[in-house]
C-alpha angles and dihedrals in degrees: 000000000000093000125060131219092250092058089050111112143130114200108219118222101148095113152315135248116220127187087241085062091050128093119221100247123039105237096083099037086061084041090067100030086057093046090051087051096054088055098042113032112080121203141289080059111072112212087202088051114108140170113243117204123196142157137235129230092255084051112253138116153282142183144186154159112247145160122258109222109173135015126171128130103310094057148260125319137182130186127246159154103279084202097046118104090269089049093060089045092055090047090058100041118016094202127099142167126223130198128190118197124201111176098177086057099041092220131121131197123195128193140189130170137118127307130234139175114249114225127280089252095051077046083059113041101048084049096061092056096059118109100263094252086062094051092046086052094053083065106039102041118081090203130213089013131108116273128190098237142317084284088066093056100046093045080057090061106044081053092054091047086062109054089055099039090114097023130059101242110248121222104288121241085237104053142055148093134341116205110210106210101206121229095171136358125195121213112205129193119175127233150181125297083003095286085131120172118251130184115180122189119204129191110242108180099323097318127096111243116199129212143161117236128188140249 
């Protein structure tokens, strides 16, 4: 390794976020942010890709990468296992954390609020529109618990293929949508020498309040 982590930096010089080029409340600022990512951003990075952030009942806590899949006025949601290891965290604490990440943008947005589980129909809905495999795997994979190998899970599978083969799976009981309800979200743009902006909304009964924070 002939450079150390110390040495490591990127100085950002892209572009600046203003108040004037802020919205007063947060949705369509992200709106924008996010449609910029989709056209900038080239795979392997995922604009929709996000880091969720929950805590267990013992308070620690938990992270992980997942895929944004709906976003509108009431807030952010995501689709998962209930019984999976973020399920039961969940369960125990409705509150999460999100982050999104563009790099070619050089711009972060970070967002916390209360979870809640979407309705059986949105569960649905979104479910029928998976590739099949997804949906399969929906079935077959106990998610978040201890197998025995990569054999298990595939036996799992073979065995769920089965049931539907004549049959189109339906949305499974365990598993569905999260709905993030946003109490503050961060916008962040980097800038030279890290005195990046930052403009951070919070939710003060019912109303988005704006502020600069700094670096």
């Amino acid at each position: 390794m002939t450079q150390t982590l110390a040495d490591m930096r990127r100085d950002y010089t892209r572009d600046g976020l203003s108040e004037d080029q802020a919205p007063a409340e947060p949705f369509s600022l992200f709106q924008l942010w996010f449609g910029d990512a989709v056209k900038t951003e080239q795979l392997p990075v995922e604009p929709n890709a996000m880091t969720l952030a929950t805590v267990d009942a013992a308070g620690r806590p938990h992270c992980r990468v997942l895929l944004l899949k709906g976003l509108d006025e009431r807030g952010f949601t995501f689709f998962s296992n209930y019984d999976s290891a973020k399920g039961e965290q969940l369960l125990a604490n409705p509150f999460a954390a999100m982050t999104f990440f563009w790099p070619a943008l050089e711009r972060q947005v970070r967002i916390e609020g209360r979870v809640e589980r979407v309705t059986p129909a949105e569960s649905d809905a979104y479910y029928q529109v998976r590739p099949l495999g997804s949906r399969l795997g929906a079935w077959a994979s106990p998610q978040s618990r201890v197998i025995r190998d990569r054999g298990e899970l595939e036996s799992l599978l073979a065995d769920t293929e089965k049931r539907f083969l004549d049959q189109a799976p339906s949305c499974p009981p365990h598993w569905g949508g999260y709905r993030l309800l946003p109490e503050r979200i961060e916008f962040w743009q980097g800038r030279p020498s890290r005195l990046h902006d930052r403009l951070n909304y919070r939710l003060v009964d019912g109303a988005w309040v704006r502020e600069r924070l700094a670096p």
